[in-house]
C-alpha positions in Angstrom: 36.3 95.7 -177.0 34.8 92.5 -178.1 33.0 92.7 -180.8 29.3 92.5 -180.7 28.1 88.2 -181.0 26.9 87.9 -184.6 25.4 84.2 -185.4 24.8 83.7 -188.8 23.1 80.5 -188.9 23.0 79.8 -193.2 22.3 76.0 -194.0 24.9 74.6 -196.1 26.0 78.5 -196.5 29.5 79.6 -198.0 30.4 83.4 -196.9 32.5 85.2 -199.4 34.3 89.2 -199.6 31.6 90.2 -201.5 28.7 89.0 -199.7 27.3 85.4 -198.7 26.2 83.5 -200.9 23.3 81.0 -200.4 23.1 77.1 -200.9 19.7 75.6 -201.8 18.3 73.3 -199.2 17.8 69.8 -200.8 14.7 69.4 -198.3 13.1 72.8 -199.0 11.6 71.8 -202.4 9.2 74.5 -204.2 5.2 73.5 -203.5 3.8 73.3 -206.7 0.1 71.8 -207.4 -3.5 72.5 -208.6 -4.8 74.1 -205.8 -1.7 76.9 -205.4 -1.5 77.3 -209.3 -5.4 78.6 -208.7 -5.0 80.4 -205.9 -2.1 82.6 -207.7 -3.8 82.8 -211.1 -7.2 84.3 -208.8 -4.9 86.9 -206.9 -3.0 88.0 -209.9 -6.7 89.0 -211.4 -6.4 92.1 -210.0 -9.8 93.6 -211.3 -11.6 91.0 -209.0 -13.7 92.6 -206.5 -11.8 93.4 -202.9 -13.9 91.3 -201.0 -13.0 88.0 -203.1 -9.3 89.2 -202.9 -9.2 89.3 -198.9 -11.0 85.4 -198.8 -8.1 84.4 -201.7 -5.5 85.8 -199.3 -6.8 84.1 -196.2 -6.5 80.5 -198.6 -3.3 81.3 -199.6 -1.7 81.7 -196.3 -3.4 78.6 -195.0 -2.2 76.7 -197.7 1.4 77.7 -197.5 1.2 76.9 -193.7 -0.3 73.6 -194.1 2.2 72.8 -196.9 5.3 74.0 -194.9 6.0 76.8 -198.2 8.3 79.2 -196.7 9.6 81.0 -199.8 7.2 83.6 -199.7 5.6 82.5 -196.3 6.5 83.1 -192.5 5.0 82.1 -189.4 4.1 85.0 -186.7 6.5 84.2 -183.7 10.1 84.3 -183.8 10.6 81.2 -182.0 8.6 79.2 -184.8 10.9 80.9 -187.3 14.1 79.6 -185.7 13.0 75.9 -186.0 12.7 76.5 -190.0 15.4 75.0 -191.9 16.3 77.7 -194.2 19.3 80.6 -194.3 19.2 82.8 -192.4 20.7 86.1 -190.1 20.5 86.7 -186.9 22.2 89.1 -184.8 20.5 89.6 -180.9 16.8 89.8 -181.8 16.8 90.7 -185.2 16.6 87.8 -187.9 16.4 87.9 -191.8 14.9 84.6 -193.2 17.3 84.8 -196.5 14.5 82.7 -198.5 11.9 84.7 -198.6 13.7 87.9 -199.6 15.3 85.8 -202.5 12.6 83.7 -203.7 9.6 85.4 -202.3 10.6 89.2 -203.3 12.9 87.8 -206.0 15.7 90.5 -204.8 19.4 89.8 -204.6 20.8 89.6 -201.1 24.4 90.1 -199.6 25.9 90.1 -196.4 28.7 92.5 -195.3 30.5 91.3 -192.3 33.2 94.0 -191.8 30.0 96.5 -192.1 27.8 94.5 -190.0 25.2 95.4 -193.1 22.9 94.0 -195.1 21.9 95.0 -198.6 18.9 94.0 -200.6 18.5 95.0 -204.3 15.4 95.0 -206.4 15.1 97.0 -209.4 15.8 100.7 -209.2 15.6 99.6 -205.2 18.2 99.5 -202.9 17.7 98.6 -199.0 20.5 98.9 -196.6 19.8 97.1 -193.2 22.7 98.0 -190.5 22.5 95.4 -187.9 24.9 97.3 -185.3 23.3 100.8 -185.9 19.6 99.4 -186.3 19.0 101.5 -189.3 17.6 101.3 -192.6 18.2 103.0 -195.9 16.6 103.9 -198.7 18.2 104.5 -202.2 21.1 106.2 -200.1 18.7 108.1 -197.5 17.7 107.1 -194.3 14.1 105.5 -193.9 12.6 106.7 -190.4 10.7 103.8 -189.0 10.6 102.3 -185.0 10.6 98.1 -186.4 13.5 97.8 -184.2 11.9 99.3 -180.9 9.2 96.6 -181.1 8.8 94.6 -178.4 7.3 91.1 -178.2 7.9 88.2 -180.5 6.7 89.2 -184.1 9.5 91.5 -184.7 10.9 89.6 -187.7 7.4 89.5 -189.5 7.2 93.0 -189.0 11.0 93.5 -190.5 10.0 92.2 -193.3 6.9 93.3 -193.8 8.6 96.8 -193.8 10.9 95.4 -196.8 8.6 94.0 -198.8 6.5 97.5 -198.8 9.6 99.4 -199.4 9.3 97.3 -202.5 6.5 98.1 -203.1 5.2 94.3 -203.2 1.6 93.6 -201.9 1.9 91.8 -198.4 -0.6 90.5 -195.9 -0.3 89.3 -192.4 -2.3 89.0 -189.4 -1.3 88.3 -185.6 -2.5 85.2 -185.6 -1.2 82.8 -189.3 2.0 84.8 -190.0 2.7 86.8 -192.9 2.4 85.9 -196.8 3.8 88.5 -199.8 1.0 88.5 -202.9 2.2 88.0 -206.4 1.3 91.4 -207.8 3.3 91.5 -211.2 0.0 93.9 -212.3 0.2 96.6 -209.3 2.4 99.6 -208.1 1.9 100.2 -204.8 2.3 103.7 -203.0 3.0 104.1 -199.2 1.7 107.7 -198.2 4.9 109.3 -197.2 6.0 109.1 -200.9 5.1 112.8 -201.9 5.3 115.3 -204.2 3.3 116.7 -207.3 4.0 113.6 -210.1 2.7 110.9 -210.5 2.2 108.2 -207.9 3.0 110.5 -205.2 0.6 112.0 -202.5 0.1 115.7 -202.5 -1.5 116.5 -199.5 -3.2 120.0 -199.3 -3.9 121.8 -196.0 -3.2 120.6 -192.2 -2.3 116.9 -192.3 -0.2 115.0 -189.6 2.5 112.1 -190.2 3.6 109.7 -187.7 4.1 106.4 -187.2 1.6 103.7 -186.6 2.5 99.9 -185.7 0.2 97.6 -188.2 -0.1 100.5 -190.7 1.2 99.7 -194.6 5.0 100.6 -193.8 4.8 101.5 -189.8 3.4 105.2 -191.2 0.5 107.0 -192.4 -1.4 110.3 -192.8 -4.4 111.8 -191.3 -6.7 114.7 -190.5 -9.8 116.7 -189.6 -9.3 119.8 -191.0 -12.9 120.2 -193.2 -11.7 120.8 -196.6 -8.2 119.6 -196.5 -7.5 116.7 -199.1 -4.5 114.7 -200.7 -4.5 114.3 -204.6 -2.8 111.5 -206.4 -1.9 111.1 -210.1 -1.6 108.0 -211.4 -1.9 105.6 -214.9 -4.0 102.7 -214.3 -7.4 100.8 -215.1 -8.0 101.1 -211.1 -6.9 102.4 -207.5 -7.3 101.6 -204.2 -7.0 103.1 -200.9 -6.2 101.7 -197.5 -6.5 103.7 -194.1 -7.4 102.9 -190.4 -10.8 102.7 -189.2 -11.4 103.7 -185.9 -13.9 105.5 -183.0 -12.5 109.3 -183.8 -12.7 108.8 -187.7 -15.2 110.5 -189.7 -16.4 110.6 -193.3 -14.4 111.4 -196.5 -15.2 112.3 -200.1 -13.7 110.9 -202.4 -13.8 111.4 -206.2 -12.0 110.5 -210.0 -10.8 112.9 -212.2 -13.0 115.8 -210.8 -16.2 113.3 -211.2 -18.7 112.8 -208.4 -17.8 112.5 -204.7 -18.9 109.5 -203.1 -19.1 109.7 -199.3 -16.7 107.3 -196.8 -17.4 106.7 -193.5 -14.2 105.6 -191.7 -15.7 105.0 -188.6 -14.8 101.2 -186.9 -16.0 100.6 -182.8 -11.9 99.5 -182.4 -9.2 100.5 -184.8 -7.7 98.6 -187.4 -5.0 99.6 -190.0 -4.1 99.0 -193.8 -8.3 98.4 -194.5 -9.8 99.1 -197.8 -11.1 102.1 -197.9 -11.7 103.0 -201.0 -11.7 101.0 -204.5 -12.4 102.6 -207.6 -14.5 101.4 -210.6 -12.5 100.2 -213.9 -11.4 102.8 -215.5 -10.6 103.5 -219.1 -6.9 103.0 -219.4 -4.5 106.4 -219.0 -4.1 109.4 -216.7 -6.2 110.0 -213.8 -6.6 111.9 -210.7 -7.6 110.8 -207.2 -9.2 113.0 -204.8 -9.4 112.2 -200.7 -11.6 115.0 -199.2 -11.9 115.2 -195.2 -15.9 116.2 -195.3 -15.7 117.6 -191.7 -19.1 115.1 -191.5 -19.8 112.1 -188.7 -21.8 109.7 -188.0 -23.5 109.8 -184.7 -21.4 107.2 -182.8 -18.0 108.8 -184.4 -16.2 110.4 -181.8 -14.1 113.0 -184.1 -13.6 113.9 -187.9 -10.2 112.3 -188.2 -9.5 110.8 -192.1 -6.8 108.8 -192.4 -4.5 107.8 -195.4 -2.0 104.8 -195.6 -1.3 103.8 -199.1 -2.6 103.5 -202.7 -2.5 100.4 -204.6 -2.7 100.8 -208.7 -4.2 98.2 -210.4 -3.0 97.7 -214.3 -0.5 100.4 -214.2 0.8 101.6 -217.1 3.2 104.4 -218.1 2.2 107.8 -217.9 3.4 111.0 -220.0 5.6 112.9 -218.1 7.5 114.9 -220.5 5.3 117.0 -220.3 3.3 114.6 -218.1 0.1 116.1 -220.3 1.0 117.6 -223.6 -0.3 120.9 -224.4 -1.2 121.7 -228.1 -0.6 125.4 -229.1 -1.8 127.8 -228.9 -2.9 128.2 -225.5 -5.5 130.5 -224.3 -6.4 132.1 -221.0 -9.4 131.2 -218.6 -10.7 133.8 -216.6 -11.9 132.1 -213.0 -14.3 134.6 -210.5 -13.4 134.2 -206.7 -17.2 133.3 -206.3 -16.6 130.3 -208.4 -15.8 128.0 -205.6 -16.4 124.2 -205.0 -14.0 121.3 -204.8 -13.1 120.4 -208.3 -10.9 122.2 -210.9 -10.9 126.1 -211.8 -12.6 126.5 -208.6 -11.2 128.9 -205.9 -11.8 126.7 -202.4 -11.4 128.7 -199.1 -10.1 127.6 -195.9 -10.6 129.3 -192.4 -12.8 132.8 -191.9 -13.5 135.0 -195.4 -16.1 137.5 -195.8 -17.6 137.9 -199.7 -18.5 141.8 -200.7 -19.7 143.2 -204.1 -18.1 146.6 -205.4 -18.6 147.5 -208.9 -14.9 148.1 -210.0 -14.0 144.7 -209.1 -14.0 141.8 -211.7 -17.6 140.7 -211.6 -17.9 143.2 -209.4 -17.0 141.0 -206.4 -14.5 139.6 -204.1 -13.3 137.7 -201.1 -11.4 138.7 -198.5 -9.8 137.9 -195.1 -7.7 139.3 -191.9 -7.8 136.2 -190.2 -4.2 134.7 -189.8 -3.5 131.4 -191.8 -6.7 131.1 -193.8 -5.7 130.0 -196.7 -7.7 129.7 -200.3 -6.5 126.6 -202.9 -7.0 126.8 -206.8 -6.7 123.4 -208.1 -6.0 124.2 -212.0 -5.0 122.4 -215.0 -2.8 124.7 -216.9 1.1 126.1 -217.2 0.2 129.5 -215.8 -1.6 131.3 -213.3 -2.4 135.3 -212.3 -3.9 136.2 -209.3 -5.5 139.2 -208.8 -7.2 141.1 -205.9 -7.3 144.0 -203.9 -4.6 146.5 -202.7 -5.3 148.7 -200.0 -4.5 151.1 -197.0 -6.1 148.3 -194.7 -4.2 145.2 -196.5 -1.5 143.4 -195.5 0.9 140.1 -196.3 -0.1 137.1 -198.4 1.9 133.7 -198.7 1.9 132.4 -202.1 2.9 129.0 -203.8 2.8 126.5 -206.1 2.5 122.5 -205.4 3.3 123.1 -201.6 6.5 124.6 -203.0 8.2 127.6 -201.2 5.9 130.8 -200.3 6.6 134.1 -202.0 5.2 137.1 -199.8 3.3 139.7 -201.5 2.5 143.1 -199.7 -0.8 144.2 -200.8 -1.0 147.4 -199.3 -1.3 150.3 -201.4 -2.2 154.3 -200.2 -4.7 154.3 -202.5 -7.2 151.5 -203.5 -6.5 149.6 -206.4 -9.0 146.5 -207.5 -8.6 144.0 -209.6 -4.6 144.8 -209.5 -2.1 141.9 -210.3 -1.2 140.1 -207.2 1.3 136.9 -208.7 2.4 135.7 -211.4 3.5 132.1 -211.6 6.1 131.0 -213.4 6.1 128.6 -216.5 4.9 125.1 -215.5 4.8 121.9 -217.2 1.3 121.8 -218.5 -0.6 119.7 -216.1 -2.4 119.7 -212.9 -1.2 122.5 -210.2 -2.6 123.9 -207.1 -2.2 127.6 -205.9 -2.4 129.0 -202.3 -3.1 132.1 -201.0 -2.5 132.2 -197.2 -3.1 135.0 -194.9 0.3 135.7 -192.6 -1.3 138.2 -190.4 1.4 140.4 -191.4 1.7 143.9 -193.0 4.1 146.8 -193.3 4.5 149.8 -190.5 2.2 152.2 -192.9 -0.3 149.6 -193.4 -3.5 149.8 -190.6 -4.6 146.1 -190.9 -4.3 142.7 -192.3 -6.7 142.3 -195.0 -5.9 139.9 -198.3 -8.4 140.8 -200.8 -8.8 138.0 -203.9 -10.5 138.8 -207.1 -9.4 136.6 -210.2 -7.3 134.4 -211.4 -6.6 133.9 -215.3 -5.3 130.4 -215.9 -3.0 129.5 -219.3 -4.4 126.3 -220.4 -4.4 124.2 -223.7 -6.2 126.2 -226.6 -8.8 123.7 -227.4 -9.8 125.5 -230.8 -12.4 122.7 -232.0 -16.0 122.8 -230.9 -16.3 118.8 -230.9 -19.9 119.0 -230.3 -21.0 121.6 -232.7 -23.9 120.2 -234.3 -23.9 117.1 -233.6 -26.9 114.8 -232.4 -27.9 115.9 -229.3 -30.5 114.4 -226.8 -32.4 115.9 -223.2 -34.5 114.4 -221.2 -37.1 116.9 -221.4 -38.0 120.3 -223.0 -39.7 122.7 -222.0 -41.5 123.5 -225.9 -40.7 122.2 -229.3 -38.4 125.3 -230.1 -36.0 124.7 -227.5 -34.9 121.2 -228.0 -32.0 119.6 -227.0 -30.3 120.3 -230.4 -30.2 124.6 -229.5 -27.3 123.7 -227.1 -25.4 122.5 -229.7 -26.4 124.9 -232.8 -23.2 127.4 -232.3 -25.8 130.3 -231.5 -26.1 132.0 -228.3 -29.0 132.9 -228.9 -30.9 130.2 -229.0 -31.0 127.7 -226.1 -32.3 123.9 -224.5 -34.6 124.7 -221.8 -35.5 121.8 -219.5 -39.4 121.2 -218.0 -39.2 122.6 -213.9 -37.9 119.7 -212.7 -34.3 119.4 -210.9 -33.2 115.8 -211.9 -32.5 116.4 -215.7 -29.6 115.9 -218.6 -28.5 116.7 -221.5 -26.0 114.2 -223.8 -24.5 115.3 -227.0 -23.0 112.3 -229.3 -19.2 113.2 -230.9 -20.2 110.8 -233.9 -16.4 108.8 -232.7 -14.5 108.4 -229.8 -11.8 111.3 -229.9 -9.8 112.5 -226.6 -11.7 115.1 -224.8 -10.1 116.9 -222.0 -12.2 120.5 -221.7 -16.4 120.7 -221.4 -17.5 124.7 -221.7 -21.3 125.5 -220.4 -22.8 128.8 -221.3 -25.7 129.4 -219.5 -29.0 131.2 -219.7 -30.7 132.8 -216.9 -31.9 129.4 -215.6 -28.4 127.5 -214.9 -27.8 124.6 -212.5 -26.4 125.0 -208.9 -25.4 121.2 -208.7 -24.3 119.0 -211.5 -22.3 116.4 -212.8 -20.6 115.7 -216.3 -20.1 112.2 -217.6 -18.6 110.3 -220.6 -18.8 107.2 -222.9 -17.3 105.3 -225.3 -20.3 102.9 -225.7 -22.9 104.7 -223.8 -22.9 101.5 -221.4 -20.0 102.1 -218.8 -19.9 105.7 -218.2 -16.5 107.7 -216.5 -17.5 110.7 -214.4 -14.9 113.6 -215.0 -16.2 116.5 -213.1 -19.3 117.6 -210.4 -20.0 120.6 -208.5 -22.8 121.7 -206.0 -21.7 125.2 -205.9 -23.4 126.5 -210.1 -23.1 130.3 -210.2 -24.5 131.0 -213.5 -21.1 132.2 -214.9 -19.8 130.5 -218.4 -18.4 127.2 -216.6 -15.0 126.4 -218.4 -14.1 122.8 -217.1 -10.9 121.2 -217.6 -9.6 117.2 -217.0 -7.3 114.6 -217.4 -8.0 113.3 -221.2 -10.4 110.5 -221.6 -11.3 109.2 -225.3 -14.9 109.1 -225.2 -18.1 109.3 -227.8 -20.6 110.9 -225.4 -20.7 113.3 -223.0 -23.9 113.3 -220.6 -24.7 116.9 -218.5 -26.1 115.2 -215.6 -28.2 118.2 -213.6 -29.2 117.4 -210.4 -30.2 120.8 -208.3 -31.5 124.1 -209.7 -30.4 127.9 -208.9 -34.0 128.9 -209.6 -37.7 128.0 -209.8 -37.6 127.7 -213.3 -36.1 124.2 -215.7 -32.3 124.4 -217.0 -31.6 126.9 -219.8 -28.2 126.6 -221.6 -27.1 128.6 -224.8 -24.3 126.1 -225.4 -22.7 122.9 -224.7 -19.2 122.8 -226.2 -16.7 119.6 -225.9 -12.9 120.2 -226.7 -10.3 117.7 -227.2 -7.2 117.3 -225.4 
């Protein structure tokens, strides 16, 4: 059979075994001037604010057009890219301007002919285009994506729009002026089907669905509506942001730092639109951190659903994180004990999913539990640690769980037992790298023949973590914004004496900050309260006491001895920012302690 027509129109081109290889076009000199050399120097400021960004992007394309720049440029049609004088390959409908893979990813190109394949190579990054098979790969695996199904006349902007984010380069088009790749020698840049538990990866915890999406950052992204379910991403950088679609049926997500306050996002758009800002952080001090997408299961009034959407994660500064361990632990290590009522969002928290009822019994560990028949409610345990033990119930009534690590494979546990047994070893996880981990617990709605019901029962879990030994803050200056009488000042929280105690006036917005006398690395904050403890709080720190981090919040305060872990910061002061009372009475707290990490 004939072979299939391939036209490789290549200006001045010579085609070799190995590849083709490119001649420059004498008329397609570089662009070079004042008002370009700005515009770059602006974009690759990649702590300016988003909105200046967008209005850079828009002068940049313009520019290019107007100055007939092709290098890292394209118009939006196909027809206006076939009268360009540059290399190219075209086979049918699909073309590959060489220039701007060359010169505007600044990757290495080569054309098979006996294959009928192109390869690009970047880096660690290799993409393999088959032109008869219409597929691409990635580093040796196949990349799902439909660019080749498209119809209409933009096909080649969206090809390459697709390479350049399987770059990971910063890229920027719109229907109308073509398509223009960003400088972004500052940013790594994270497409939501990259998964896993390290860093830059998405970990997406509880019912999220994947598909693709055209005009999304590489034809894909995630979403849901599930209330509760969220996506975690660990990453090394003085800033993040986060792109998703906007759209009728979207509602409002949480999103928070390194455990620190949640700040509300409401996603909803009258018509939809892909790769928007969603999110962008503050600066943050340089090193590890953690992001947090929660779907609220909140609306506003002209939202038609609940839907949250993510499409990728830009980091801004990156830098290199430790990832052997990715968080070293210091010895010894030492066990925190974590009741199932301590629930909220944030770490050391037990986070339920679905239908569970809550019951007190005196031979359980703090003489409560949770527990559930209802099939595939689930409960997360997001914990910083190498170790976990979960305990719970085992009875004639009980049935299956499904337990695992990191979304890893599920280990069932039958917790039926003849007898009742409480507060009985469920799992034991193995050894981890010491770091960040989530458990889960899911109901299967299945038990053995002797058993007469479903019922998981959850108690405990005791958590390995570092051994903080140091009490950073032990009398040190400490400050409050109120007091309730002279003898229980702010300096009682940090006196080493349970006994004694900072009690606030009755008021719910208070704080408490405790000065380390020197920045130091501080990863743990331990809150022993008194009778009068806080329901909702937040905790932040400081080098300076000017541009404060938050690390952790809460709005669900039981009273218990709070032993809260994050990523390490170096900070000087740590702020107890208080915010809702449990009772009608001030704040009363026996201790403030701050350990390093």
């Amino acid at each position: 059979m004939m072979k299939k027509l391939l036209c490789i129109v290549i200006a001045l081109s010579l085609i070799l075994s190995s590849g083709a290889v490119y001649a420059k076009n004498d008329k397609a000199k570089a662009v070079k001037g004042t008002k370009l050399e700005q515009l770059i120097k602006q974009l690759t400021n990649h702590l300016c604010k988003a909105s200046e960004r967008t209005n850079l992007i828009k002068e940049l394309i313009e520019y290019k057009k107007k100055t007939k720049d092709y290098s890292s440029y394209l118009p939006a049609k196909d027809e206006d890219i076939l009268k360009l004088t540059m290399p190219m390959i075209k086979q049918e409908n699909i073309i590959i301007p060489v220039d701007i893979i060359t010169k505007g990813m600044g990757a290495q190109l080569s054309y098979d002919g006996n294959a009928n394949q192109v390869t690009i190579v970047k880096g660690g990054t290799k993409v393999v285009i088959d032109l008869g098979k219409k597929t691409i790969s990635l580093n040796g695996k196949e990349y799902k994506t439909n660019v080749f199904k498209q119809n209409g006349n933009k096909k080649t902007v969206k090809l390459i729009k697709l390479i350049a984010e399987l770059f990971q380069l910063e890229v920027h088009w719109d229907e109308k002026h073509g398509l223009v790749i960003v400088p972004s020698p500052e940013t790594i840049v994270i497409n939501d089907s990259i998964t896993g538990t390290g860093y830059n990866q998405f970990s997406y915890v509880g019912n999220w669905s994947y598909g693709f999406q055209d005009g999304a950052y590489g034809d894909d992204n995630h979403w849901s509506k599930e209330t509760g379910a969220y996506a975690l991403i660990k990453f090394n950088g003085r800033k993040i942001r986060i792109y998703g679609a906007n759209a009728p049926n979207c509602g409002i997500a949480a999103v928070s730092i390194d455990n620190g306050k949640e700040n509300k996002v409401d996603y909803y758009a009258k018509e939809r639109e892909d790769n928007v800002l969603i999110y962008e952080s503050p600066t943050l001090s340089p090193g590890n951190h953690v992001l947090k997408i929660r779907v609220t299961g909140e609306k506003n009034k002209k939202a038609t659903d609940y839907f949250v959407t993510i499409d990728r994660a830009v980091v801004v500064d990156p830098g290199t994180p430790d990832q052997t361990p990715p968080t070293p632990a210091p010895e010894p290590v030492e066990t925190i004990y974590l009741n199932d009522n301590s629930t909220g969002t944030g770490s050391a928290r037990f986070e339920y999913f679905g239908t569970w009822s809550y019951t007190n019994r005196n031979t359980l560990y703090m003489g409560d539990c949770h527990f559930s028949n209802s099939q595939d409610a689930y409960c997360n345990v997001l914990f910083y640690g190498k170790k976990i033990k979960l305990y719970g119930v085992k009875d004639v009534s009980n049935g299956i769980a499904a337990i695992s690590i990191d979304g890893g494979a599920e280990v069932k546990v039958d917790t039926f037992s003849k007898d009742r047994q409480d507060s009985v070893l469920l799992y034991e996880s193995p050894e981890l790298s010491m770091g960040y981990h989530v458990l889960k617990v899911r109901v299967t709605g299945e038990k053995n023949a002797s058993s007469l019901n479903y019922v998981i029962a959850l108690d405990k879990a005791e958590i390995l973590s570092p051994a903080n030994t140091t009490n950073l803050a032990l009398g040190k200056t400490a400050q409050a914004s109120s007091q309730d009488d002279a003898s229980r000042g702010a300096e009682k929280a940090v006196d080493g004496k349970k006994e004694t105690c900072w009690y606030s006036q009755y008021a719910d917005l208070q704080w408490i900050s405790v000065d380390l006398g020197s920045a130091q690395n501080i990863a743990r904050v331990k809150i022993y309260w008194d009778v009068a403890y806080g329901k909702s709080y937040y905790i932040q720190v400081s080098e300076d006491q000017n541009t404060w981090y938050n690390v952790f919040s809460t709005t669900t305060g039981d009273g218990n001895i709070d032993d809260i872990t994050f990523t390490p910061v170096k900070a000087r002061y740590v702020k107890l920012n208080l915010t809702e009372r449990a009772t009608q009475w001030g704040y009363a707290i026996n201790e403030l302690e701050v350990y390093g990490g």
